[in-house]
Backbone bond lengths (Angstrom), bond angles and torsions (degrees), N, CA, C in turn:
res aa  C-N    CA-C-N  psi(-1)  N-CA   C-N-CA  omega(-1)  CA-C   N-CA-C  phi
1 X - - - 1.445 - - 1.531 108.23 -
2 X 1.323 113.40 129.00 1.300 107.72 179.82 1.550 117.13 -97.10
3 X 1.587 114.94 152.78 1.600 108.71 -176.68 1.707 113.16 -72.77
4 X 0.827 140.04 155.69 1.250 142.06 169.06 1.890 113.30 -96.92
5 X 1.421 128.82 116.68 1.185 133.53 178.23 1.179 122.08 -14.13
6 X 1.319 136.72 139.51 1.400 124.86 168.87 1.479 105.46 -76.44
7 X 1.690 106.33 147.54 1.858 103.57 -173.50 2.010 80.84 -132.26
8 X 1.218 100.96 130.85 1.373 109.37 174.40 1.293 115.79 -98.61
9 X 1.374 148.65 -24.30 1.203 130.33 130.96 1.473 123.53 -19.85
10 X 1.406 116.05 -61.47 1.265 114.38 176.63 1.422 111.09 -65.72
11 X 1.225 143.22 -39.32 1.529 138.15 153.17 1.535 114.20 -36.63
12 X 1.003 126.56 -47.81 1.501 135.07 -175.88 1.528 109.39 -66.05
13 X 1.416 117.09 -43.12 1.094 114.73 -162.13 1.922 99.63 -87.80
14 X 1.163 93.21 -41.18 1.979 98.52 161.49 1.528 104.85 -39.82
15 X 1.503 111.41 -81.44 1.665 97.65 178.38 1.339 134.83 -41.06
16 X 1.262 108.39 -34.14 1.598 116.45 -167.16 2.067 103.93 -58.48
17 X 1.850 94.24 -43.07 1.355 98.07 -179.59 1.322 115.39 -78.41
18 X 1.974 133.17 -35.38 0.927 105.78 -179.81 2.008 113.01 -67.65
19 X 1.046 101.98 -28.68 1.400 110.78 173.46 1.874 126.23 -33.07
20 X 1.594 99.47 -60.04 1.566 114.50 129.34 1.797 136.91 -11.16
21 X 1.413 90.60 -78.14 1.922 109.18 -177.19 1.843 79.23 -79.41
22 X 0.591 142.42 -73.06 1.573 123.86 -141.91 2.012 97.90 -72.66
23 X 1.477 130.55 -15.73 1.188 117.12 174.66 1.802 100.75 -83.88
24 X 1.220 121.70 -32.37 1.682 100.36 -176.76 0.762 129.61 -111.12
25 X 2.106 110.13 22.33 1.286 128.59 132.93 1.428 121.80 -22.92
26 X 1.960 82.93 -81.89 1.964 108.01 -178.90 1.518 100.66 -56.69
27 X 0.982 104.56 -21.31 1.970 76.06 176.21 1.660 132.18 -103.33
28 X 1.497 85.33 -11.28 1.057 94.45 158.52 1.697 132.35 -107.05
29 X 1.412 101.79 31.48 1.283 117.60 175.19 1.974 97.83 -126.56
30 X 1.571 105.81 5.66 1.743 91.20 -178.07 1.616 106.68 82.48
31 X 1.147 124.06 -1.19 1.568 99.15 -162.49 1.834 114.32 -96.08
32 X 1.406 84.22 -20.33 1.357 120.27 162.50 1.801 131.74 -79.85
33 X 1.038 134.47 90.96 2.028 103.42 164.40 1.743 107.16 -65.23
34 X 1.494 93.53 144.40 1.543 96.67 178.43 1.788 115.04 -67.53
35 X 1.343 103.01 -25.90 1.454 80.88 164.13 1.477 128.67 -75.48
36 X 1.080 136.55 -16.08 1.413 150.98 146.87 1.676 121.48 -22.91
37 X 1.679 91.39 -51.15 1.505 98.41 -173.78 1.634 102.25 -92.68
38 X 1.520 121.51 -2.33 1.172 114.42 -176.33 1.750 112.72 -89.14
39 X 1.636 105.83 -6.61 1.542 114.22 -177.75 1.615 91.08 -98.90
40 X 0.978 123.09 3.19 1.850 107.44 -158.16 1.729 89.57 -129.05
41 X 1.278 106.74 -27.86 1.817 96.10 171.18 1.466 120.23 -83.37
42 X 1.211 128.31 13.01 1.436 118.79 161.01 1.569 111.95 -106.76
43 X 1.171 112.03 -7.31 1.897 115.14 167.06 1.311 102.92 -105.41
44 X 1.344 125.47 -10.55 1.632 106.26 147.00 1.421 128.41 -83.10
45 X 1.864 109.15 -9.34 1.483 97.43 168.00 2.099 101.03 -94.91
46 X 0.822 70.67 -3.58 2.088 67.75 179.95 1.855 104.07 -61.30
47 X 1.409 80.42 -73.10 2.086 94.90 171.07 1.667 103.22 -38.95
48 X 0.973 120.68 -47.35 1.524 113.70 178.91 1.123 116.97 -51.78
49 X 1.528 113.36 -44.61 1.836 129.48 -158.86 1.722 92.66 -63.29
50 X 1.514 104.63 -45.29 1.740 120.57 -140.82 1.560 77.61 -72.44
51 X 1.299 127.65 -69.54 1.174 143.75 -176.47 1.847 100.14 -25.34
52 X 0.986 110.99 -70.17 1.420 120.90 -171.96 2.029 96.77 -53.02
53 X 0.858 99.82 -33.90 1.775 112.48 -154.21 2.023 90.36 -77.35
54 X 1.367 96.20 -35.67 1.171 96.60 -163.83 1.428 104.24 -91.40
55 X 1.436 133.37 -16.42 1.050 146.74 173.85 1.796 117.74 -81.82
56 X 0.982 101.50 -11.99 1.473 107.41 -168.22 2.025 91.08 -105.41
57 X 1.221 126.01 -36.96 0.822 116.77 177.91 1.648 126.96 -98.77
58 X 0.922 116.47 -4.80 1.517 120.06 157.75 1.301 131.49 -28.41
59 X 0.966 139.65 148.40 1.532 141.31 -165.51 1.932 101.94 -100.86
60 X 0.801 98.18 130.51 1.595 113.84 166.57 1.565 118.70 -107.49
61 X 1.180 96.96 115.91 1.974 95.28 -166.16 1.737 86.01 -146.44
């Protein structure tokens, strides 16, 4: 069986959703207040961006 390439877009976009399911988990388990997750979900899409930013420009050698 052969491996198939890693594609980091497609990694990114995986996180972005579990990122998603695991925030309205916690809030919908209480463990969270939703305003809480509403200050903490735009520096989890930032880290995503950088991630992507940093992934797109990397050197391949």
């Amino acid at each position: 069986m052969n491996q198939h390439p890693f594609n980091p877009w497609s990694f990114l976009a995986g996180a972005l959703f579990l990122l998603v399911a695991v925030g309205g988990a916690v809030v919908s388990a209480d463990l969270v207040a939703p305003r809480t997750l509403l200050v903490l979900s735009p520096l989890a899409l930032i880290a995503l961006g950088v991630g992507g930013l940093a992934l797109t420009f990397r050197r391949t050698s």
